[in-house]
VMD Tcl script that builds the backbone (N, CA, C; Angstrom):
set m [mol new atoms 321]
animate dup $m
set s [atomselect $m all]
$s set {name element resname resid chain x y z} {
  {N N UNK 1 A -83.338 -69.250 9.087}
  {CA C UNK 1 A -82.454 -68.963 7.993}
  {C C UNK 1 A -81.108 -69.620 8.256}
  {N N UNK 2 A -80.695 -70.462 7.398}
  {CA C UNK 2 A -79.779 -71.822 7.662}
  {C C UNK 2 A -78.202 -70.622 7.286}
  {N N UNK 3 A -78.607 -69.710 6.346}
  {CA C UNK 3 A -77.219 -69.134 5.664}
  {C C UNK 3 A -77.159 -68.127 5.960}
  {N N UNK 4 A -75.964 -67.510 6.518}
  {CA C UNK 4 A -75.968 -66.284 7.238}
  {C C UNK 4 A -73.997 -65.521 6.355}
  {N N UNK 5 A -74.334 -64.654 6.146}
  {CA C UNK 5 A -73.080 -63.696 5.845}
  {C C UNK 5 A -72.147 -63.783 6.856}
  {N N UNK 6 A -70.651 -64.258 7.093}
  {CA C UNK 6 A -70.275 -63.855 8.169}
  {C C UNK 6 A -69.944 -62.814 7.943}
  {N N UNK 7 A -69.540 -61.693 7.442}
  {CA C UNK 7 A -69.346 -60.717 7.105}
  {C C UNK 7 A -70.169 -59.732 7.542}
  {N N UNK 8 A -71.668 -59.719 8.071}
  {CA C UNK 8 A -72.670 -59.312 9.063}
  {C C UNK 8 A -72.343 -58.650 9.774}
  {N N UNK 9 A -71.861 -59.713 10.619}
  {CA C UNK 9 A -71.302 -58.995 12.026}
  {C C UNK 9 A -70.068 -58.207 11.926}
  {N N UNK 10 A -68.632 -58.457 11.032}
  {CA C UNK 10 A -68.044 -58.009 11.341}
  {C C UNK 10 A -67.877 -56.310 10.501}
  {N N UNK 11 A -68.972 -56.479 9.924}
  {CA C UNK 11 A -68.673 -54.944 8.524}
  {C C UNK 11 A -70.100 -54.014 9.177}
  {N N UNK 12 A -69.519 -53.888 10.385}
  {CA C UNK 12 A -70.439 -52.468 10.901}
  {C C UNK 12 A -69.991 -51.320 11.195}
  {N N UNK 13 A -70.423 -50.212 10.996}
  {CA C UNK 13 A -70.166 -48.997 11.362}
  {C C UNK 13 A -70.675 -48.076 12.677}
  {N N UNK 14 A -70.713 -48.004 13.446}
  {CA C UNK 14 A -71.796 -47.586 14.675}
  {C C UNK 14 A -72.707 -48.329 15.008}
  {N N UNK 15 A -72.280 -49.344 14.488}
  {CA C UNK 15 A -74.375 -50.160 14.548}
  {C C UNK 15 A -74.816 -50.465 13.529}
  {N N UNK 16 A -74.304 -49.830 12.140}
  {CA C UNK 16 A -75.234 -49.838 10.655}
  {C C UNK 16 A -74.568 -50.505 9.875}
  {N N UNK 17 A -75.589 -51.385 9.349}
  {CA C UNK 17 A -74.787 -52.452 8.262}
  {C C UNK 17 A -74.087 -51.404 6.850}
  {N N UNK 18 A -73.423 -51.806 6.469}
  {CA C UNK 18 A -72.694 -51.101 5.119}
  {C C UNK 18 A -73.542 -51.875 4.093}
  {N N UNK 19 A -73.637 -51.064 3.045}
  {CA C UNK 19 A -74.465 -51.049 1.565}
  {C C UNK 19 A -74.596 -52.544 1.456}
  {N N UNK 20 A -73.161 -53.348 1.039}
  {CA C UNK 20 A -73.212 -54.859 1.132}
  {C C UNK 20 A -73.688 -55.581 1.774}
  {N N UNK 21 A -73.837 -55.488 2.989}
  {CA C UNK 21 A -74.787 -56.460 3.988}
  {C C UNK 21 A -75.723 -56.250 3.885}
  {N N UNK 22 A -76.697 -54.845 3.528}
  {CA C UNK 22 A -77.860 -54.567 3.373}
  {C C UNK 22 A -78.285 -55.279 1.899}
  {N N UNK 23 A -77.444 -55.292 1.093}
  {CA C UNK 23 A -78.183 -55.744 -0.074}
  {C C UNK 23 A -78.241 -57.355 -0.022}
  {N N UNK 24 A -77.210 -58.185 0.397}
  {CA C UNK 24 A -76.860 -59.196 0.755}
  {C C UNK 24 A -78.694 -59.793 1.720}
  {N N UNK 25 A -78.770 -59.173 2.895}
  {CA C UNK 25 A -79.893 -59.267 3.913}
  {C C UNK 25 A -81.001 -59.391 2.608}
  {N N UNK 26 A -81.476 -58.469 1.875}
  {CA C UNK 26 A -82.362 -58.029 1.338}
  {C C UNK 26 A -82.458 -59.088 0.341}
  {N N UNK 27 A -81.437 -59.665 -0.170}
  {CA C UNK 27 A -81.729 -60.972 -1.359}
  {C C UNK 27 A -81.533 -62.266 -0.429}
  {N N UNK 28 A -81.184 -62.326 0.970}
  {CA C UNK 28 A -81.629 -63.614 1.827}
  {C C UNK 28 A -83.186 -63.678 2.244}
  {N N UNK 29 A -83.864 -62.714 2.646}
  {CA C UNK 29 A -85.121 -62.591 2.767}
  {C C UNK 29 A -85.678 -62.503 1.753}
  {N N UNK 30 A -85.563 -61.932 0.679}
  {CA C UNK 30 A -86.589 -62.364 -0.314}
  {C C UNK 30 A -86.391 -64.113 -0.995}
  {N N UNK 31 A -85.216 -64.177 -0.964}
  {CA C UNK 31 A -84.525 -65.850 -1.371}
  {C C UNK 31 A -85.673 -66.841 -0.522}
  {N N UNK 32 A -85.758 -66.791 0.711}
  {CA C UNK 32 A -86.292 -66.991 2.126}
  {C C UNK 32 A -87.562 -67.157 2.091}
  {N N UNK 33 A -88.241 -66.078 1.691}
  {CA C UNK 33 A -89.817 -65.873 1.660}
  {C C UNK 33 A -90.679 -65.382 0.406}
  {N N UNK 34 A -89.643 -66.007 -0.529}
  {CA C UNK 34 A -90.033 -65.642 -2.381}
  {C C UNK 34 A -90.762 -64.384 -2.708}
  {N N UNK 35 A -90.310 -63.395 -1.685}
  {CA C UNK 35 A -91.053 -62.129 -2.057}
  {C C UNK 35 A -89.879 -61.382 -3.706}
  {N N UNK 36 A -90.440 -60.892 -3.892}
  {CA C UNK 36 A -90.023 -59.965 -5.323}
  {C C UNK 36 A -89.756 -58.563 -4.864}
  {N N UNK 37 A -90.128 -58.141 -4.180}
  {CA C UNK 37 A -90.485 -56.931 -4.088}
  {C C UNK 37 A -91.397 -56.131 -2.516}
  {N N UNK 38 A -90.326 -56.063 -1.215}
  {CA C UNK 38 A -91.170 -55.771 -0.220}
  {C C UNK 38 A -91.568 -54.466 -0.334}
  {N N UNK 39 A -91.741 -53.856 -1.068}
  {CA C UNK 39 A -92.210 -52.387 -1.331}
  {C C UNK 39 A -93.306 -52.400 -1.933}
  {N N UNK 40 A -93.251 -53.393 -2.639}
  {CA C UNK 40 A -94.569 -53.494 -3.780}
  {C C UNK 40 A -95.969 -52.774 -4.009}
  {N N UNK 41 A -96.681 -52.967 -2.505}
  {CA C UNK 41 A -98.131 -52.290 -1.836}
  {C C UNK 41 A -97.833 -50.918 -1.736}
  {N N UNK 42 A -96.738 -50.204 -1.225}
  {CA C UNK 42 A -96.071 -49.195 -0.363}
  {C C UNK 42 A -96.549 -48.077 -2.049}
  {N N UNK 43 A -95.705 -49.159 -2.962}
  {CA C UNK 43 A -95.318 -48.261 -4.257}
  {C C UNK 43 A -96.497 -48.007 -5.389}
  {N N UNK 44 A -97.453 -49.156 -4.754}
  {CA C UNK 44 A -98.628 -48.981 -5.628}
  {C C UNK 44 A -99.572 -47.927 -5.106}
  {N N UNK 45 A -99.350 -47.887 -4.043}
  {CA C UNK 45 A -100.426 -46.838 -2.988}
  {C C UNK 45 A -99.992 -45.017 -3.594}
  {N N UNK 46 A -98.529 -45.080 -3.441}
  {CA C UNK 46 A -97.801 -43.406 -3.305}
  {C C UNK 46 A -97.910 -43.510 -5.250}
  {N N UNK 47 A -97.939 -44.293 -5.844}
  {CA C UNK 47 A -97.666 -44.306 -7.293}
  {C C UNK 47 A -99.852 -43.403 -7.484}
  {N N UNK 48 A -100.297 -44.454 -6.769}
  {CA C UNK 48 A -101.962 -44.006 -7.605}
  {C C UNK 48 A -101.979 -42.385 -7.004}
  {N N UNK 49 A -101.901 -42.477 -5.543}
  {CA C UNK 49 A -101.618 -41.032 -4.869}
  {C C UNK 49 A -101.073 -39.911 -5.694}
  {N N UNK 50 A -100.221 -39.613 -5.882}
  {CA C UNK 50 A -98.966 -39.090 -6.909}
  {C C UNK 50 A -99.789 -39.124 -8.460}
  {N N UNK 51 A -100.085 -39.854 -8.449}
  {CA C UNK 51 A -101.089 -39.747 -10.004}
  {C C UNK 51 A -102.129 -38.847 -10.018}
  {N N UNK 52 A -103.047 -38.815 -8.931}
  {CA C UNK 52 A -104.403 -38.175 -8.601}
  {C C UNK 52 A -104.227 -36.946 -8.215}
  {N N UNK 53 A -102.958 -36.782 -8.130}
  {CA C UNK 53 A -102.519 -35.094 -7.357}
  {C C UNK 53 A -101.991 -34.458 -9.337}
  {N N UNK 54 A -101.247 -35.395 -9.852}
  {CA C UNK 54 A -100.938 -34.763 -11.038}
  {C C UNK 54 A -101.247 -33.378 -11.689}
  {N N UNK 55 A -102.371 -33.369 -11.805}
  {CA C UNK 55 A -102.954 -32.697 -12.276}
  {C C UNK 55 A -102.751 -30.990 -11.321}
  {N N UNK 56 A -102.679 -31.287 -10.475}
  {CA C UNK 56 A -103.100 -30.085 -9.139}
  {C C UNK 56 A -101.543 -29.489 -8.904}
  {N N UNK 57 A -100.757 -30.443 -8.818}
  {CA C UNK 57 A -99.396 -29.945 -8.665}
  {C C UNK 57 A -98.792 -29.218 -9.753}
  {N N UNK 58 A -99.581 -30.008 -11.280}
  {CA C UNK 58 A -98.862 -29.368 -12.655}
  {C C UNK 58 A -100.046 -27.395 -12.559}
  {N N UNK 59 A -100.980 -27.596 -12.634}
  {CA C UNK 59 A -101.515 -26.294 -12.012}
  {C C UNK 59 A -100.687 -25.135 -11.163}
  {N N UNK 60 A -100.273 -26.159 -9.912}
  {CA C UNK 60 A -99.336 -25.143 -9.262}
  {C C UNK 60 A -98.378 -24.730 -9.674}
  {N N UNK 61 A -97.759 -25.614 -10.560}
  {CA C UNK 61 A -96.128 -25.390 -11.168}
  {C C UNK 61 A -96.268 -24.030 -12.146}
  {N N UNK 62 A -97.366 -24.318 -13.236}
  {CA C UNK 62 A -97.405 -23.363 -13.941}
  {C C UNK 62 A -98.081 -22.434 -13.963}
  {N N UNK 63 A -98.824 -21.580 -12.795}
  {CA C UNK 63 A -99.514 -20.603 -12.696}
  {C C UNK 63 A -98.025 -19.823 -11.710}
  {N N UNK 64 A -96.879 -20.420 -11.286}
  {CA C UNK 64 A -95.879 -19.901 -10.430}
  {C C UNK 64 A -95.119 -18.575 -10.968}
  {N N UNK 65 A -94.649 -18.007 -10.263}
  {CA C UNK 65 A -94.199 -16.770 -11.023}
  {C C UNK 65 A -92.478 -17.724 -11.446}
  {N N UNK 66 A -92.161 -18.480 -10.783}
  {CA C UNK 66 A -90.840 -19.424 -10.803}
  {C C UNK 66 A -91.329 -20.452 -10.850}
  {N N UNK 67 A -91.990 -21.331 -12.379}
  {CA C UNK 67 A -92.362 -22.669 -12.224}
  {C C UNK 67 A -91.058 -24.020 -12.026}
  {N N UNK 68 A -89.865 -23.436 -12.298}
  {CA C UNK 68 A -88.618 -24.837 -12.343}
  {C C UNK 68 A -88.791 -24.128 -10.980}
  {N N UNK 69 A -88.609 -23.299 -10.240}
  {CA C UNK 69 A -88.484 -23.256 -8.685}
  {C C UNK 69 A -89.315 -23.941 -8.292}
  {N N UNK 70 A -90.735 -23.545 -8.423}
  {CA C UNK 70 A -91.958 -24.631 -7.582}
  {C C UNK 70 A -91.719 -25.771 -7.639}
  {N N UNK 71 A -91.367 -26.474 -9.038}
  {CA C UNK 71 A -91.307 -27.732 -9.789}
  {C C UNK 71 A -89.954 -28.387 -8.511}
  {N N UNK 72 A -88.847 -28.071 -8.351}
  {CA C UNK 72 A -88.508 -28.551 -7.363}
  {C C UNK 72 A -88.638 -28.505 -5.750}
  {N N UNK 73 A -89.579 -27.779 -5.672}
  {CA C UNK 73 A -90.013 -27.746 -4.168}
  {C C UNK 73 A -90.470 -28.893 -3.626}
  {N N UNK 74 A -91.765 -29.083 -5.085}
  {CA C UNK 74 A -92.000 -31.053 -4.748}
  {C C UNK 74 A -91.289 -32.065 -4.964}
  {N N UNK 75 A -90.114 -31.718 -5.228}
  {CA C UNK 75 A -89.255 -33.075 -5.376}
  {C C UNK 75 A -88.777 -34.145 -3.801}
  {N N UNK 76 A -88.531 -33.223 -2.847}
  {CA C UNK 76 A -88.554 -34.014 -1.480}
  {C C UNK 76 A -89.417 -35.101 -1.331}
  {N N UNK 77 A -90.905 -34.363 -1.388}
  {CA C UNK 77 A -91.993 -34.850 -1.398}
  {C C UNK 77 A -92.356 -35.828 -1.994}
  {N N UNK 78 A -92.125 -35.701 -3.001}
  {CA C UNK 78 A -91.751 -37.203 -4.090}
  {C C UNK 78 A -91.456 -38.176 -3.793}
  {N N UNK 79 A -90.233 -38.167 -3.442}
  {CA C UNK 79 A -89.390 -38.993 -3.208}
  {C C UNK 79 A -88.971 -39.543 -1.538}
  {N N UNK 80 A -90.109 -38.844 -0.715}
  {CA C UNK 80 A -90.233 -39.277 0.717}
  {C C UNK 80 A -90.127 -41.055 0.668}
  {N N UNK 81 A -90.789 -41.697 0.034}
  {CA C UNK 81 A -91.151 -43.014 0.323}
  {C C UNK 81 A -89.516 -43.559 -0.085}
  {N N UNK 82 A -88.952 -43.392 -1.031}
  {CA C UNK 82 A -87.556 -44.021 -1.152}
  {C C UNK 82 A -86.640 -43.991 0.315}
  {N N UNK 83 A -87.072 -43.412 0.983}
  {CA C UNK 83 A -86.311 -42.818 2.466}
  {C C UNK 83 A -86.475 -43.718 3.558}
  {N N UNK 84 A -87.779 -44.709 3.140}
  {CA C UNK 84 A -88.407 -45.553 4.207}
  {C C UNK 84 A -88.843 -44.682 5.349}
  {N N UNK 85 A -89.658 -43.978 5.193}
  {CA C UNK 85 A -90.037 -43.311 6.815}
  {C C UNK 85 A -90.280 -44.123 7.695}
  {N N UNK 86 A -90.151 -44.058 8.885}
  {CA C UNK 86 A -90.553 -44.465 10.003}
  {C C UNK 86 A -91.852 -44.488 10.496}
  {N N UNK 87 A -92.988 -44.858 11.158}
  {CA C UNK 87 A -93.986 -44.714 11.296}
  {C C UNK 87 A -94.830 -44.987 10.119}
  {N N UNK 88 A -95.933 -43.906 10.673}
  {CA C UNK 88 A -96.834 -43.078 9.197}
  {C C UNK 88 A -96.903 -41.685 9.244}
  {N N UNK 89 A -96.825 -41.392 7.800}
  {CA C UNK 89 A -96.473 -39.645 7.792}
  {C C UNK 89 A -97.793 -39.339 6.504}
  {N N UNK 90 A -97.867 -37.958 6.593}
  {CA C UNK 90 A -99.043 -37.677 5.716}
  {C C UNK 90 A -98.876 -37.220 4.686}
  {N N UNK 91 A -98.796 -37.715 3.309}
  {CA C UNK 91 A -98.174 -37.373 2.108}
  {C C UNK 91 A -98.565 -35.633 0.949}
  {N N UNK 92 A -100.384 -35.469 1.845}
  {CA C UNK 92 A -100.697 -34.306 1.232}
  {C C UNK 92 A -99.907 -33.469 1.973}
  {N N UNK 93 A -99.942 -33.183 3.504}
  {CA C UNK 93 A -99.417 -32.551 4.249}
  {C C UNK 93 A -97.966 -32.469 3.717}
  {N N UNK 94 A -97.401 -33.551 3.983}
  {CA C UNK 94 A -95.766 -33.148 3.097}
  {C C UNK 94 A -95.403 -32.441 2.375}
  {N N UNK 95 A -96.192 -32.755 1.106}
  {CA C UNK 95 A -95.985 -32.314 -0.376}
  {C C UNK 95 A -96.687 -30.416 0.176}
  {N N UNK 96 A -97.570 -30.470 0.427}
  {CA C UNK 96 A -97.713 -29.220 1.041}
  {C C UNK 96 A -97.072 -28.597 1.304}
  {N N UNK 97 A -96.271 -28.963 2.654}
  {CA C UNK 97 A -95.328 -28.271 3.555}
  {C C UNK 97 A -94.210 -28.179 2.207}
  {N N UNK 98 A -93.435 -29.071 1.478}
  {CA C UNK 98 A -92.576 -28.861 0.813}
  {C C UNK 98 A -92.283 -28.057 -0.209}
  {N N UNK 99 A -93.676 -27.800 -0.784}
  {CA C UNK 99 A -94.167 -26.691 -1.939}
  {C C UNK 99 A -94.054 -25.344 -1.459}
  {N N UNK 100 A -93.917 -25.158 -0.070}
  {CA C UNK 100 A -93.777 -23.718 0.225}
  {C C UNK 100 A -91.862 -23.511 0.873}
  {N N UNK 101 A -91.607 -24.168 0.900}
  {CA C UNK 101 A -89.975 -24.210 1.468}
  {C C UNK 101 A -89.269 -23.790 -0.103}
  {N N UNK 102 A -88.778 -22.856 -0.060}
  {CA C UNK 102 A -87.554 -22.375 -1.081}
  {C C UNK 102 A -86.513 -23.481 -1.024}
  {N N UNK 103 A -85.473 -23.666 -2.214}
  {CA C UNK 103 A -84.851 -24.665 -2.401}
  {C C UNK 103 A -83.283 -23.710 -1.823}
  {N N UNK 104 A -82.691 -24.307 -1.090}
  {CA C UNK 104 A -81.498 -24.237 -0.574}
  {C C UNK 104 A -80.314 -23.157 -1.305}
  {N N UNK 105 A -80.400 -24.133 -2.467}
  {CA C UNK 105 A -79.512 -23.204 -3.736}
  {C C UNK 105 A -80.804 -22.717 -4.435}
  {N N UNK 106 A -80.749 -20.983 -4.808}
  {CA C UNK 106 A -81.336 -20.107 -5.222}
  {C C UNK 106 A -80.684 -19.332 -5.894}
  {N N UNK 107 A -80.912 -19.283 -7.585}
  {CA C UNK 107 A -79.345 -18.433 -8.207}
  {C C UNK 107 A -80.265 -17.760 -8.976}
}
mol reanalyze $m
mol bondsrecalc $m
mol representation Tube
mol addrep $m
């Protein structure tokens, strides 16, 4: 990669690039390797997943004695993959575990 930000190196925080260098990085590598979209596979996989549960989660929501409560229990869960996990993590298990955790604010 011939073009580099100088701004890279010097706009760090502990170690972590700030928003700008990350987005900056993210349109040199795709510029780089004509990708569109490195999520693409990631989003088609949790998108069909998330589809096939539909049905089972809307079940749970509305048989709840608190369906907007349940209804956000899975929202973590949801939205795990925007987070980039690390590794591999298990998405039924998640959404599981998350459906039984009460939401923080409770009014």
């Amino acid at each position: 990669m011939a073009r580099v930000n100088p701004s890279v190196n010097k706009n760090r925080y502990n170690g972590i690039l700030n928003p700008e260098n990350t987005c900056f990085l993210h349109w040199l590598i795709k510029e780089e390797t004509n990708t569109v979209d490195f999520y693409q596979k990631d989003k088609k996989k949790y998108d069909q997943l998330m589809l096939n549960l539909q049905e089972d989660i809307s079940k749970d929501i509305d048989k709840s004695k608190n369906p907007s409560q349940t209804a956000l229990c899975y929202v973590p869960a949801g939205n795990i993959i925007d987070y980039n996990p690390q590794g591999s993590f298990d998405m039924i298990e998640t959404l599981e575990a998350d459906a039984l955790k009460l939401p923080d604010i409770n009014h």
